[in-house]
C-alpha positions in Angstrom: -276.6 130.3 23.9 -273.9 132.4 23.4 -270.6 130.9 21.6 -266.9 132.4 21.3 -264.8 132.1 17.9 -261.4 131.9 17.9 -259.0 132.6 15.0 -256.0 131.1 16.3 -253.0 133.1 15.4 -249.1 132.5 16.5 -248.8 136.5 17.1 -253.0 137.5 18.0 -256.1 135.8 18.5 -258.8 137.0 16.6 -262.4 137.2 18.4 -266.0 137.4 17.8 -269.0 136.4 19.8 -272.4 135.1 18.5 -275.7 137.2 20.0 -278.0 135.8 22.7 -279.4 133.5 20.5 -276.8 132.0 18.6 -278.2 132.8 15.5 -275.5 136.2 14.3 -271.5 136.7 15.1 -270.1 139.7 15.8 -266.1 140.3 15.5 -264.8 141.6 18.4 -261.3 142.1 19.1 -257.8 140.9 18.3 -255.5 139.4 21.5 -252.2 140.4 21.0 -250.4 137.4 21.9 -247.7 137.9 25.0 -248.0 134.7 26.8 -250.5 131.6 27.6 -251.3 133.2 30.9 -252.4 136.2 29.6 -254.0 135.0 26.6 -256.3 132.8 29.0 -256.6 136.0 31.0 -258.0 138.0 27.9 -260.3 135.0 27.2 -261.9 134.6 30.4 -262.8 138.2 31.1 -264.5 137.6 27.9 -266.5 134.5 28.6 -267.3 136.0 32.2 -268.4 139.1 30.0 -270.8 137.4 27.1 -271.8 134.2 30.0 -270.1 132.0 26.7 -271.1 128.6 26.8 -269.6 127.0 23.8 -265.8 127.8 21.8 -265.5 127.4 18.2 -261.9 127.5 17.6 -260.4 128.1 13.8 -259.0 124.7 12.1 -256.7 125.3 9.3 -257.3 122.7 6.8 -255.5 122.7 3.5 -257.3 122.9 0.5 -257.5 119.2 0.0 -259.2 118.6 2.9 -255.7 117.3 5.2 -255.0 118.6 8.2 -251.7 120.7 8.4 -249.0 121.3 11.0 -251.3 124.3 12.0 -253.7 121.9 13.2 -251.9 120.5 15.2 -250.9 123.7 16.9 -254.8 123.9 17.3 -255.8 120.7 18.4 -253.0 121.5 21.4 -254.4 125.2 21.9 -258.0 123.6 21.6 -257.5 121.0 24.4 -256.0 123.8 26.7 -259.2 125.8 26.1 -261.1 122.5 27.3 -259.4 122.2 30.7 -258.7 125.8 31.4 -262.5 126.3 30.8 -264.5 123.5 31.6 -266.5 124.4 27.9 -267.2 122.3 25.1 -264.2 123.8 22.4 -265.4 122.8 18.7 -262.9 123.2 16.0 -264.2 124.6 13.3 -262.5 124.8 9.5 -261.3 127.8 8.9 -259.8 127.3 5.0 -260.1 130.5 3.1 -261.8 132.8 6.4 -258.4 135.2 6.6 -258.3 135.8 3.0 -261.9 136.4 2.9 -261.8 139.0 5.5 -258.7 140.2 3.5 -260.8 140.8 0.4 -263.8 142.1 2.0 -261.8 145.1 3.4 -260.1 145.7 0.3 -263.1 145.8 -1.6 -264.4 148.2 0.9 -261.5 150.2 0.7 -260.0 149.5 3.8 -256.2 150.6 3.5 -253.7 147.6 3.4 -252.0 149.2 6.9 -255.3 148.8 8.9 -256.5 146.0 7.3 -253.4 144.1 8.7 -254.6 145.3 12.3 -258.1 144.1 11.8 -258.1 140.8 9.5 -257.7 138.2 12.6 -261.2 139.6 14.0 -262.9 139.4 10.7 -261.6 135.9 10.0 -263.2 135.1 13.4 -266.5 136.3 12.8 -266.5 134.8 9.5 -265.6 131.6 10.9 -268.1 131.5 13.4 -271.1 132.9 11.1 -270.1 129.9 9.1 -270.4 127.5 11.8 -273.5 129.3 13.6 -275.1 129.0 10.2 -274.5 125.6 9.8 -276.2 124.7 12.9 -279.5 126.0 11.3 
C-alpha cells in the first residue's frame, strides 16, 4: 500500500511517498502553494501517479505534547484532504521533523540557500518514515 506524507506548510507543501510496500519513504517534491485548487490539483496528479491509498499529513504539536494554532490549520486542511479524496488522511506529529531535515543538510553540507528550497520535502519524508516505521 502506498501512502502520501504531507508537510503542511502556509507557503509549500512538502511531499514524499512510501514504496509499494509501505515499508521505506521517499521525499519527493515541494508544492509551492498558489491556491487550494491548485494545491488539490498538484496532489491528485500525485495520488493518480503512486495509486496512494492512505495520507499521512504533518501535526505540529508543541513540545509539551498540546496542540497549537497550527493544528488547527491542519485539522481543517486534513478534513479537506478527506472529502476532496475519498482517502483515509492520518495526522501524524510532526514536532522536531523541519529542524531535523534542517540539521541533516547542514551536516552534509548542504548550503543554507538550498537547504531553504529543500527542507519542506525532507521534513515529509522524515515524517512519514516515522509513521511507516511505527506501523511495524
Amino acid at each position: 500500500m502506498r501512502v502520501l506524507g504531507l508537510d503542511y506548510g502556509l507557503k509549500r507543501l512538502g511531499v514524499a511517498v512510501s514504496d509499494e510496500l509501505g515499508i521505506t519513504a521517499q521525499s519527493l517534491l515541494v508544492i509551492e502553494r498558489k491556491n487550494e485548487k491548485k494545491d488539490l490539483e498538484a496532489i491528485a496528479r500525485i495520488i493518480h501517479e503512486y495509486h496512494i491509498e492512505k495520507i499521512v499529513i504533518g501535526y505540529p504539536l508543541l513540545l509539551d505534547g498540546s496542540k497549537g494554532i497550527q493544528c488547527e490549520k491542519v485539522d481543517r486542511y486534513a478534513e479537506r484532504l478527506s472529502a476532496e479524496f475519498n482517502l483515509p488522511v492520518i495526522k501524524w506529529d510532526e514536532t522536531l521533523s523541519t529542524w531535523e531535515a534542517d540539521e541533516l543538510m547542514s551536516e552534509a553540507g548542504v548550503k543554507r540557500r538550498k537547504r531553504k528550497k529543500l527542507v519542506d520535502k525532507i521534513a515529509a519524508g522524515i515524517m512519514l518514515q516515522s509513521y511507516l516505521d511505527r506501523l511495524r
